[in-house]
C-alpha positions in Angstrom: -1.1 -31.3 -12.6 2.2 -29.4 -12.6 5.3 -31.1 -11.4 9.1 -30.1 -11.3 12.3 -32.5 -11.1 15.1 -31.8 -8.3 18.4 -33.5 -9.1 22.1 -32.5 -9.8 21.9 -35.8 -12.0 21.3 -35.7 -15.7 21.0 -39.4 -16.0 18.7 -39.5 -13.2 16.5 -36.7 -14.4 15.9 -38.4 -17.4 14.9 -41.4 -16.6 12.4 -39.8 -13.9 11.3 -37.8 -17.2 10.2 -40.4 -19.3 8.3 -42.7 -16.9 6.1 -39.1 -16.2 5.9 -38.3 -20.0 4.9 -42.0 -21.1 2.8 -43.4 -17.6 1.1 -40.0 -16.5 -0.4 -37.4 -17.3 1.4 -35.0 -15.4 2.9 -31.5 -16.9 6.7 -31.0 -16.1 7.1 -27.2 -15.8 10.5 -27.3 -14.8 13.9 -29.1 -14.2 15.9 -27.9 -11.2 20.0 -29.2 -10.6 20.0 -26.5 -7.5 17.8 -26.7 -4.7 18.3 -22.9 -3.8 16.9 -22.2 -7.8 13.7 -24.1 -6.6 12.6 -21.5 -3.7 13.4 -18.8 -5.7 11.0 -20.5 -8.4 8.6 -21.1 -6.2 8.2 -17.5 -4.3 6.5 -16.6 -8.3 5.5 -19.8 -9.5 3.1 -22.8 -7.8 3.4 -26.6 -8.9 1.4 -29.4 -7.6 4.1 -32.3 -7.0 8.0 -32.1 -6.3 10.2 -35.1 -7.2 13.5 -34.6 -5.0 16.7 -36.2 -5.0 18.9 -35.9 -1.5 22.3 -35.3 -2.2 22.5 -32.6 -3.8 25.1 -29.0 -3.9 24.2 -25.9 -1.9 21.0 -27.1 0.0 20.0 -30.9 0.5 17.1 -32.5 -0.9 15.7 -33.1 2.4 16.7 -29.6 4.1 14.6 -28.8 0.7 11.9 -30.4 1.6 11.5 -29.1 4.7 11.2 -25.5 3.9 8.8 -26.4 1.2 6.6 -28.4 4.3 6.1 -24.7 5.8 4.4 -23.6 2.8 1.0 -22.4 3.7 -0.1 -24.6 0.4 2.5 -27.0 -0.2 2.8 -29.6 -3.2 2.9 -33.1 -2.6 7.2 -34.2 -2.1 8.1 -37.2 -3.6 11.4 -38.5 -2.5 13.8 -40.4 -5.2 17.3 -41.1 -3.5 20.0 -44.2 -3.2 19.7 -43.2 1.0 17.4 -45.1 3.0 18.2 -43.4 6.4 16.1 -40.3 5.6 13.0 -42.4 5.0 11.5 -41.5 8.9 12.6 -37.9 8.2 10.2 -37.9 4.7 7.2 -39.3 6.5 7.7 -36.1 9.6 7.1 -33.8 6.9 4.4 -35.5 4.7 6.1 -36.6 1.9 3.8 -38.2 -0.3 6.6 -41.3 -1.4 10.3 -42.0 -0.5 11.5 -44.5 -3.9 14.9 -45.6 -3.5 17.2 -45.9 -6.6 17.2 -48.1 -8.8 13.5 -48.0 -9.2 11.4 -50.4 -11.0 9.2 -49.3 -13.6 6.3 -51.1 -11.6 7.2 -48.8 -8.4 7.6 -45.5 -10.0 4.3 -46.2 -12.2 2.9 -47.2 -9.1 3.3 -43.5 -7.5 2.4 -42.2 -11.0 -0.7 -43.4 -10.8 -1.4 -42.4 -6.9 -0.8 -39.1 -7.3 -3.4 -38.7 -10.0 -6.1 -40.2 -8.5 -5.5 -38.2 -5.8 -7.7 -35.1 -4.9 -5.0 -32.2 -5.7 -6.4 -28.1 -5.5 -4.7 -27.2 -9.4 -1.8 -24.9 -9.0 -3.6 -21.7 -10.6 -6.8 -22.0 -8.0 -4.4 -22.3 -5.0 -2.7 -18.8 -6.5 -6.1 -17.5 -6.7 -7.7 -18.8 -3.3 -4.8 -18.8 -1.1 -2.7 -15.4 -0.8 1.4 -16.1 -0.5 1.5 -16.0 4.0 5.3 -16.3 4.1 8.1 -15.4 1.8 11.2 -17.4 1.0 14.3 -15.0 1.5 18.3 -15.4 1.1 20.6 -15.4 5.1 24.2 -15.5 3.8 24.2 -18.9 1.9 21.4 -20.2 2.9 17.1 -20.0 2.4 14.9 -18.8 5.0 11.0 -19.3 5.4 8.9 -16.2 6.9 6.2 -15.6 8.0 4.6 -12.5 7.0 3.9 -11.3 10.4 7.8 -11.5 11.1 8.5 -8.7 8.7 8.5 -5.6 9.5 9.5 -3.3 6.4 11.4 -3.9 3.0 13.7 -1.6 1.2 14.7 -1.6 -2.2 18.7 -2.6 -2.5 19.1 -2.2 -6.5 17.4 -5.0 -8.0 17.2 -6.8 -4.9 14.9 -6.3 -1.4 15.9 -6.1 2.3 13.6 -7.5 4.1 13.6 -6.6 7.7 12.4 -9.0 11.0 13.0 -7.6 14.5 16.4 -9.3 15.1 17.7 -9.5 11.4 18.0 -8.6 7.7 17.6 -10.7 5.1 17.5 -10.5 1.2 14.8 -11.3 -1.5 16.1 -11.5 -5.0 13.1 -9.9 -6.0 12.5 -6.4 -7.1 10.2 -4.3 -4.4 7.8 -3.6 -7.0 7.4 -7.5 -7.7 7.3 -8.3 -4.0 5.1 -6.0 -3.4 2.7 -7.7 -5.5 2.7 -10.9 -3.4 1.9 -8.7 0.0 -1.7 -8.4 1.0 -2.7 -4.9 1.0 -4.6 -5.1 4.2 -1.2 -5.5 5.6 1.6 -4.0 4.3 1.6 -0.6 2.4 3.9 0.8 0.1 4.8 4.5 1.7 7.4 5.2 -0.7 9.1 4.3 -3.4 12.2 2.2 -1.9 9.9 1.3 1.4 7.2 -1.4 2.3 5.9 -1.2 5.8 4.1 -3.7 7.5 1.1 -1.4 8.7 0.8 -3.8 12.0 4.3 -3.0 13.2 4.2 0.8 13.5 4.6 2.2 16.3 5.1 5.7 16.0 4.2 8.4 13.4 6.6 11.3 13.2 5.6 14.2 11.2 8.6 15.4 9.3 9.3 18.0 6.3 6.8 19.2 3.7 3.8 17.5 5.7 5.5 13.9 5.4 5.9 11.6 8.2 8.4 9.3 9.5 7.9 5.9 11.1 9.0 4.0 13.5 8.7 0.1 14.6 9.1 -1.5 18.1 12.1 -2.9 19.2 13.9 -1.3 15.9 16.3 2.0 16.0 15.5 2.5 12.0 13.1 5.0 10.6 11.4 4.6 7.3 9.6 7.4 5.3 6.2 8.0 4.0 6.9 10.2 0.5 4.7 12.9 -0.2 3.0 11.5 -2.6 2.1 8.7 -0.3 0.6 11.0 2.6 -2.8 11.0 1.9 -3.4 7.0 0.9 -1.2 6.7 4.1 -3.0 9.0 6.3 -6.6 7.2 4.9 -5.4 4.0 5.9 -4.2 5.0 9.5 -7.3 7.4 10.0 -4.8 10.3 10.5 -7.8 13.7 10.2 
């Protein structure tokens, strides 16, 4: 099973490291001092178990954990802080341990050995049974969880992607060719080369110049193009004759 360590301390990551490389069988993938660099790991890459620290910069450990708990396949949290008062808010959201610092060999071992003898889906069959339902996206300084049927279209912004919801606009650090590989097809269509619509949110076709179209959503004043070269595959799809 694949695991990943989130904590600002070195110390502490350490120590976490060798009871998992000594007592377990576990495979750390990667080591995380930023809580906003695990989402963005995790929109391309899926792990099995999360070990979390609390206080951390940017984006607490348990504000973390909480996004992660929307996941529509989540990996087991397992809390390691020096806090006690968040213990209530860990169970609310499923964490599979809270282990407050310092730990004893015997407790950490004791979690080691829980969490593989628990059933657990491996990381690579839940990439290939269960398609990506939301997206994790940047709002100023902070992370947002959607749900795919919040987004309406994304446009290409360099090497980033706006991602549009009815009332705002927020930004995937992903290229729109990469994200458009974690859309289902049957739902969102790629009508140009800087768009991605969200085929369920149109709600009016507008034929424009040169046989193209232009589209719009409800409740939103933009318009977003189909390119030429799209207008057939796009016309197929909407069962435009």
């Amino acid at each position: 099973m694949k695991c990943i360590i989130v904590d600002d301390e070195y110390p502490s990551r350490e120590e976490l490291k060798y009871f998992i490389e000594n007592f377990s069988s576990l495979e750390i993938v990667q080591e995380f001092e930023d809580p906003l660099e695990v989402l963005k790991y995790l929109q391309e890459n899926s792990v099995d178990i999360i070990f979390l620290d609390i206080n951390m910069p940017n984006l607490d450990g348990m504000s973390l954990g909480k996004l992660i708990s929307k996941f529509n396949k989540r990996p087991e949290m397992v809390f390691i802080t020096a806090y006690d008062h968040y213990a209530v808010d860990a169970f609310d959201i499923q964490a599979f341990d809270y282990i407050m610092k310092p730990y004893s060999e015997e407790r950490i071992v004791n979690t080691l050995k829980r969490l593989e003898s628990r059933p657990v889906i491996k990381s690579d069959e839940v990439k290939e049974s269960h398609p990506h339902s939301k997206l994790t996206i940047c709002k100023g300084d902070k992370m947002q969880v959607l749900s795919l049927d919040e987004v309406y279209y994304c446009e290409a912004c360099e090497r980033e992607t706006k991602v549009f919801t009815e009332k705002d606009v927020y930004i995937s650090k992903l290229k729109i060719s990469d994200l458009e590989t974690k859309l289902p097809k049957e739902m969102f269509f790629r009508c140009h080369r800087s768009y991605i619509v969200n085929i369920d949110k149109i709600s009016e076709i507008i034929p424009w110049f040169n046989s193209t179209y232009n589209l719009k959503f409800k409740g939103l004043k933009n318009e977003v193009p189909v390119s030429r070269g799209k207008v057939k595959e796009f016309k197929d799809i909407m069962n435009i004759k």
